[in-house]
C-alpha positions as CSV (number, residue, x, y, z in Angstrom):
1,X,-3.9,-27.8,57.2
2,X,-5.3,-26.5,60.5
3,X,-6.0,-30.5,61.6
4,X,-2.2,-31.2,60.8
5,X,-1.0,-28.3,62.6
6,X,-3.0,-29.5,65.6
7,X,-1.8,-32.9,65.5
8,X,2.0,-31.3,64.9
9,X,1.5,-29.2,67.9
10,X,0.5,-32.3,70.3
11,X,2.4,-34.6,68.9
12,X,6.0,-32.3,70.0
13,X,4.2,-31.5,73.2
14,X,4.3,-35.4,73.7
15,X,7.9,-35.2,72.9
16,X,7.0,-38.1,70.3
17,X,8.5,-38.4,66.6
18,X,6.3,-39.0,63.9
19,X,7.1,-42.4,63.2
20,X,6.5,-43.1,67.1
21,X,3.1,-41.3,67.1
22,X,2.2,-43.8,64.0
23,X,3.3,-47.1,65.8
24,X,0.9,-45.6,68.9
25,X,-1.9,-45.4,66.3
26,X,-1.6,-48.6,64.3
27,X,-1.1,-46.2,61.2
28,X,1.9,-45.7,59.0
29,X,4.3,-42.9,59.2
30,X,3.7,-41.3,56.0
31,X,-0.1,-41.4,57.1
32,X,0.7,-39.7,59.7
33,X,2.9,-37.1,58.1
34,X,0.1,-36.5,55.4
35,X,-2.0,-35.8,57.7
36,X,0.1,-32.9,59.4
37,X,0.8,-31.4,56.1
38,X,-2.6,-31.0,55.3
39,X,-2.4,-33.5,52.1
40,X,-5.1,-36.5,53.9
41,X,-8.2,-36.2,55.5
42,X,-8.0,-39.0,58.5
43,X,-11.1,-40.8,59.3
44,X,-13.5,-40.1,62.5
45,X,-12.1,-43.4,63.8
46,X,-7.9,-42.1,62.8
47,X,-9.1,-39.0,65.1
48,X,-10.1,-41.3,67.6
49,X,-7.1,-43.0,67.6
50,X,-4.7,-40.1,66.8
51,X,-6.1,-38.3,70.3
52,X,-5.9,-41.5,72.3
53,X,-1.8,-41.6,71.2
54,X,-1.6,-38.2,72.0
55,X,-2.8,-38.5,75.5
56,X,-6.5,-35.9,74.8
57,X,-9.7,-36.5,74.3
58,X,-11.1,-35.7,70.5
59,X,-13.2,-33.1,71.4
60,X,-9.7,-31.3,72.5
61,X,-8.0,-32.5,69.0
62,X,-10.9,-31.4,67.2
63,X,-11.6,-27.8,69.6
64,X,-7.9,-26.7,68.8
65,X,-8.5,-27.5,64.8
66,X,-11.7,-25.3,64.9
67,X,-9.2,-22.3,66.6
68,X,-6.5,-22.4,64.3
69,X,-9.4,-22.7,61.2
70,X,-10.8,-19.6,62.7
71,X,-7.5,-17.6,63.6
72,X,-6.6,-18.7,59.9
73,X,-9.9,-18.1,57.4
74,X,-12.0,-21.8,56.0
75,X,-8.9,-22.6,54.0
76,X,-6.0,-23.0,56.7
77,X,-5.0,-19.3,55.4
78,X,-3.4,-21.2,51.9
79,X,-5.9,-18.3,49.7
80,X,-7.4,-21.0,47.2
């Protein structure tokens, strides 16, 4: 969930819908919405591509997932 919420997060910063972020990646929009909802775990190389659309490096991508995991608890805050 914490990965999605990232991805959310720069993807309106971009001022870029969902199905635009998807055409950017070579990925399909429900991909894309899977992944911000927590239900798909994207591949190292869909991170690559997912920062590259989104205008950061990974290592940003993948630094704000590890603050929202930590603000939230291991499980995104979902208790299970």
């Amino acid at each position: 969930m914490a990965l999605g919420e990232a991805v959310r997060e720069l993807r309106h910063a971009a001022g870029i819908s969902q199905e635009e972020l998807a055409f950017l990646c070579g990925m399909h929009r429900t991909y894309v919405g899977g992944i911000e909802r927590g239900e798909r775990n994207p591949s190292f190389r869909a991170l690559l591509r997912l920062a590259e659309a989104l205008g950061v490096q990974a290592s940003d991508l993948l630094g704000r997932y590890e603050d929202r995991r930590r603000a939230t608890g291991p499980r995104g805050g979902r208790g299970r």
